[in-house]
N, C-alpha and C positions, 0 to 999 in steps of 0.2 A: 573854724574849719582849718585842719591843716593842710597845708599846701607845701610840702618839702619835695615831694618829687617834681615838680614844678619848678623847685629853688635848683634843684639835683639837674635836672638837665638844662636851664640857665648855666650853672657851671661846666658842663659837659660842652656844653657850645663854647666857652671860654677857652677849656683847659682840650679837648678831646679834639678828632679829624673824624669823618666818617669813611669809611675804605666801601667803596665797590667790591664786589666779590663774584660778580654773575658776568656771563657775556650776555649780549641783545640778544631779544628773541627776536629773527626776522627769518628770509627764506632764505639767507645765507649762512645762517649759523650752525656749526660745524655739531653732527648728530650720527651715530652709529650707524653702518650702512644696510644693516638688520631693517630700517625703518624708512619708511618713505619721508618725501619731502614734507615743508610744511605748506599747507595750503591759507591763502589770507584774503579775503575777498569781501567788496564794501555789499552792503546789501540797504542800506541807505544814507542818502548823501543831498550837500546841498545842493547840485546840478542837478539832481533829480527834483527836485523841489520840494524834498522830505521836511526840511527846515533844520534840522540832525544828521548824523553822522553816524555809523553803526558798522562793525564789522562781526565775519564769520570766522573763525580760526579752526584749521582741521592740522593737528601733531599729534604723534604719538606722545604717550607721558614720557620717555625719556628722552626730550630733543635738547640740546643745550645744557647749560647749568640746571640740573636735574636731582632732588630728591629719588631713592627708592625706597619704596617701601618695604617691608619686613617679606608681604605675599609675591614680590618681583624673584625673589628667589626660592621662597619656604612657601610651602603649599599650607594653605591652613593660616599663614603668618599676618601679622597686626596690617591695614588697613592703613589711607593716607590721616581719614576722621578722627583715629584711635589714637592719635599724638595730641596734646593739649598743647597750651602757651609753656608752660612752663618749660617744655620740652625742647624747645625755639629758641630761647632768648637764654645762651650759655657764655660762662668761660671760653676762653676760644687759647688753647695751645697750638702753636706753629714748629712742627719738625722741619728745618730747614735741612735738606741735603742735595739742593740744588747742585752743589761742586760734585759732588758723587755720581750723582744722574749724569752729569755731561761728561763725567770718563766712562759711565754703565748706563746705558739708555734700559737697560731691564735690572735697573739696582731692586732689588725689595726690599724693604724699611724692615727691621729686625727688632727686638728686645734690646741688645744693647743701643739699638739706635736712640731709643726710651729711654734709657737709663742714662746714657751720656744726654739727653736732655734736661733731666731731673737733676743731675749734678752740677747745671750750667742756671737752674731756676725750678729750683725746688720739684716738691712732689704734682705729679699732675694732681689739679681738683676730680673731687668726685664731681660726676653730673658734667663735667664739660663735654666740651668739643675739640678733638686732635683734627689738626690738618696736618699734608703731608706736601710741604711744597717742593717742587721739584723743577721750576719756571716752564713747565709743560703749556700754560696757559699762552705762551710768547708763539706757538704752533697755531694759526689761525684756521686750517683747513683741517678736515677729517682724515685727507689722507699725510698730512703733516705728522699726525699728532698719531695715527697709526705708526710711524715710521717705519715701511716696507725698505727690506735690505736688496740685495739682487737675486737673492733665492725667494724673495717674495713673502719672506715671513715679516710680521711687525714684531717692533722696538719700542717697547717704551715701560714704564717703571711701575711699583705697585706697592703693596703691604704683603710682609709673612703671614701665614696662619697664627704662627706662634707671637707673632706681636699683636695680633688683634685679639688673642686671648688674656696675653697683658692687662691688654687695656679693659677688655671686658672684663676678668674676673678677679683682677688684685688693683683695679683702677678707680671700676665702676663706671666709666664713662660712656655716657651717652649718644652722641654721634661722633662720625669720621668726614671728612671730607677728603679729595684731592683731585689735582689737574686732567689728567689723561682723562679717557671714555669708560676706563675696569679699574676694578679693585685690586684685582692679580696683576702680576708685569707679565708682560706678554710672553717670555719663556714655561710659564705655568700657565697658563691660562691660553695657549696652544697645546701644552704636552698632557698635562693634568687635569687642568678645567679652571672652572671659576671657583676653589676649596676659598682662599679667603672672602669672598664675596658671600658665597651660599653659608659661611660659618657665622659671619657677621651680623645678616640677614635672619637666619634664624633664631636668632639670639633675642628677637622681637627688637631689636636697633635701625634705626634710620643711618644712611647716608646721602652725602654730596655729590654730586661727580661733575667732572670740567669746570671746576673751580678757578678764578682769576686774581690777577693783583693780590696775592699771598706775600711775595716780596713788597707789601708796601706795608704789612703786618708784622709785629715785634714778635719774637717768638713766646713772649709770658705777657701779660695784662690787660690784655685786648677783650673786651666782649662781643660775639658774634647773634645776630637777630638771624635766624633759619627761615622764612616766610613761604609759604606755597599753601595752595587751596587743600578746603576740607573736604576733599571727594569721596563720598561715598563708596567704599568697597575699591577706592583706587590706588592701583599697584605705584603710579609716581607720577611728577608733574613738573612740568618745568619752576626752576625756583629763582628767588629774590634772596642774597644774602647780601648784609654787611655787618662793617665791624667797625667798634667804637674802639679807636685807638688814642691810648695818650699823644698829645703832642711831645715831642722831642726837646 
């Protein structure tokens, strides 16, 4: 019998870190204000003299670190059950343009943001996963991470259309992830809409959203585990990521 994956993550333990990539899910965690709070209640316990412990959890599927589904924006679009393992456990590229973001809280990541990536570590893999770090994740609260100015509009950063065609159609890549609650920065995504969300989305693709600890993630070699339930006909759900990163 061979046993090398066994040997394979032996080594991995050796040679790798494991990154966090999700906030807790509790009734504090920071969630779109579209959606109610989260409700969490014991329904048996050992005070009761159940002998066991048991809870009821009531969230919407995008509360927290959240998958969406392909149907959260495209009518008709892939299901949370329609994504398999293979689909999960990706390459993981990191666009860092944290510096940019804190001179442009509505920076949008572009083409050539891509390309000066590719220049700095090769071609992206096909089948991977792009994140988009922007240290948005250091914003603890919902309306932090909104960032309302004095006119009352939010601030905060997103993806081009034209960069998520990149990636989909001369990339081939399979998910996106990043920090903020939207896909658009919020100057598009108040005047136009959700265009790169609902492009992405229809494209039958999964994403991340309010993704964390990106900055502890190298920008090329890392592999990222995508985790969240197979729900039935469900549009998204709160998720579990991490990532295998070399040690330094």
């Amino acid at each position: 019998m061979k046993h090398f994956l066994w040997e394979q993550i032996s080594k991995w333990r050796d040679d790798c870190e494991w990154v966090e990539l999700s906030r807790e899910v509790s009734l504090e965690t920071p969630h779109h204000s579209a959606f109610p709070d989260m409700e969490m209640n014991i329904i048996y316990d050992y005070d009761k003299g159940d002998g066991f412990q048991a809870h009821v959890y009531k969230m919407a599927g995008q509360y927290g670190t959240h998958v969406d589904a392909p149907i959260h924006m495209s009518e008709g679009g892939k299901t949370l059950e329609a994504f398999g393992p293979a689909e999960m456990f990706l390459p993981l590229c990191v666009v860092d343009l944290s510096k940019e973001v804190a001179k442009n809280p509505n920076y949008a990541l572009s083409v050539d943001d891509l390309k000066d990536w590719e220049e700095r570590n090769g071609r992206i893999p096909e089948g991977a996963f792009v994140a988009f770090r922007s240290d948005w994740y250091n914003r603890k609260t919902y309306e932090e991470i909104q960032n309302l100015d004095a006119e009352g509009n939010a601030n905060y950063p997103g993806w081009s259309v034209e960069a998520l065609k990149f990636l989909n159609e001369e990339r081939g890549v399979v998910a996106i992830g990043h920090e903020p609650a939207d896909t658009d920065p919020a100057e598009i995504a108040s005047t136009i809409g959700w265009i790169a969300e609902k492009y992405w989305l229809s494209n039958e693709l999964y994403q991340i959203e309010l993704m964390a600890n990106l900055d502890k993630c190298p920008e090329s070699g890392a592999l990222i585990f995508c985790t969240f339930p197979k729900i039935k006909g469900g549009s998204g759900s709160t998720a579990r990521c991490i990532a295998l990163v070399p040690k330094k």
